[in-house]
C-alpha positions in Angstrom: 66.1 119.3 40.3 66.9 117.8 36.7 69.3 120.4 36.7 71.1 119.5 39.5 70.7 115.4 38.8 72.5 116.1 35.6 75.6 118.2 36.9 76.1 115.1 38.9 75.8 112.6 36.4 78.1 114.7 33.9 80.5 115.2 37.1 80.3 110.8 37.1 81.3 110.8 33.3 83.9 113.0 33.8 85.2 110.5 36.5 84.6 107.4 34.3 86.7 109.6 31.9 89.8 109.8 34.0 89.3 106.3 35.6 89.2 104.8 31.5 92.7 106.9 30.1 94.7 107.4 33.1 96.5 103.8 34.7 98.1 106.6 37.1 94.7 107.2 38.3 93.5 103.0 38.7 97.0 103.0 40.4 96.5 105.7 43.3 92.7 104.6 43.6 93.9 100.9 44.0 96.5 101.8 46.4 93.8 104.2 48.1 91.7 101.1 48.8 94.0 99.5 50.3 94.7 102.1 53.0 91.0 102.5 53.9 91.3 98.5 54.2 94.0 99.7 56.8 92.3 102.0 58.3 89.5 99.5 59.0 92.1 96.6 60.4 93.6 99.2 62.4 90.3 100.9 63.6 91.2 103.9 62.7 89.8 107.0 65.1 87.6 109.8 63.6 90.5 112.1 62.8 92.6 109.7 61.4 90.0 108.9 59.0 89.5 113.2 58.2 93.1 112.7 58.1 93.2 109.2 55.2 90.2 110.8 53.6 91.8 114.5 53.5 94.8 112.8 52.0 93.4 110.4 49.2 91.2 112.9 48.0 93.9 115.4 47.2 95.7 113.0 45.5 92.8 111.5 43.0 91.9 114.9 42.7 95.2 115.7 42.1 95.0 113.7 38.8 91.6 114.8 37.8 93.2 118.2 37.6 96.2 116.9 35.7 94.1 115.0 33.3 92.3 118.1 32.7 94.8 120.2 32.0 96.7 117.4 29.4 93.8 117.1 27.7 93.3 121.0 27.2 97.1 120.9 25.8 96.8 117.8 23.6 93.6 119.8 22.0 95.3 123.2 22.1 98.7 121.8 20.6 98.9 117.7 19.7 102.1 117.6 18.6 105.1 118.6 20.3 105.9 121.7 21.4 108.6 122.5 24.1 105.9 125.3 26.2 102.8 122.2 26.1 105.6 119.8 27.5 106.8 122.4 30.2 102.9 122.9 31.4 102.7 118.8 31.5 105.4 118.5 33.5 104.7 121.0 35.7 101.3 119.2 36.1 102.8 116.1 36.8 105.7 117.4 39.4 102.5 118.8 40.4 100.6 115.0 40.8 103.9 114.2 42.4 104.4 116.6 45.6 100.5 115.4 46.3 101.6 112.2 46.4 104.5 112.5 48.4 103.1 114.9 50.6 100.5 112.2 51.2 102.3 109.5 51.7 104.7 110.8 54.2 101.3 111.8 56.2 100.1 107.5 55.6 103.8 106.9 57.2 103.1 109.1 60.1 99.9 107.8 60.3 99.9 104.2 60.3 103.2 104.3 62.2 101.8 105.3 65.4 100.1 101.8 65.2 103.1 99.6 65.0 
């Protein structure tokens, strides 16, 4: 059991971790707030909610990943180097077709209600 309370309490740090260095992160969290807040106004159906849940999810996780992975290459390499910048922004484009991805599923979504 202490075992499996700490894994959760080092997966929480790790969380704190990205909420504390990445804005990005604050940003898409704020901004998935205010689509449960939505969702609630709206009284949003079961699978819409899987749906908003689904969505948010892969995008903060998105990030999570992202910050992972920059942190690995500002360890592995802090100064600049063209390959470390290439893997960055292929994280990032990577942050980026989750986003979009999601948001054009929020358009869908909360258009059927207007």
């Amino acid at each position: 059991m202490k075992k499996i309370i700490k894994s959760f309490q080092w997966a929480l740090n790790g969380l704190r971790t990205v909420w504390q260095q990445e804005m990005n992160f604050r940003i898409e969290f704020i901004v998935s707030m205010i689509g449960i807040l939505a969702g609630v106004f709206l009284r949003f159906a079961s699978l819409e909610w899987i749906i908003l849940v689904v969505c948010i999810t892969a995008v903060l996780a998105a990030e999570v990943v992202n910050t992972a992975v920059e942190n690995i290459c500002d360890r592995i390499e802090p100064g600049h180097d063209i390959l470390i910048g290439k893997i960055k922004d292929i994280m990032a484009g990577f942050v980026l077709l989750v986003i979009l991805g999601a948001s054009i599923v929020a358009v869908i979504l909360f258009s059927s209600f207007i």
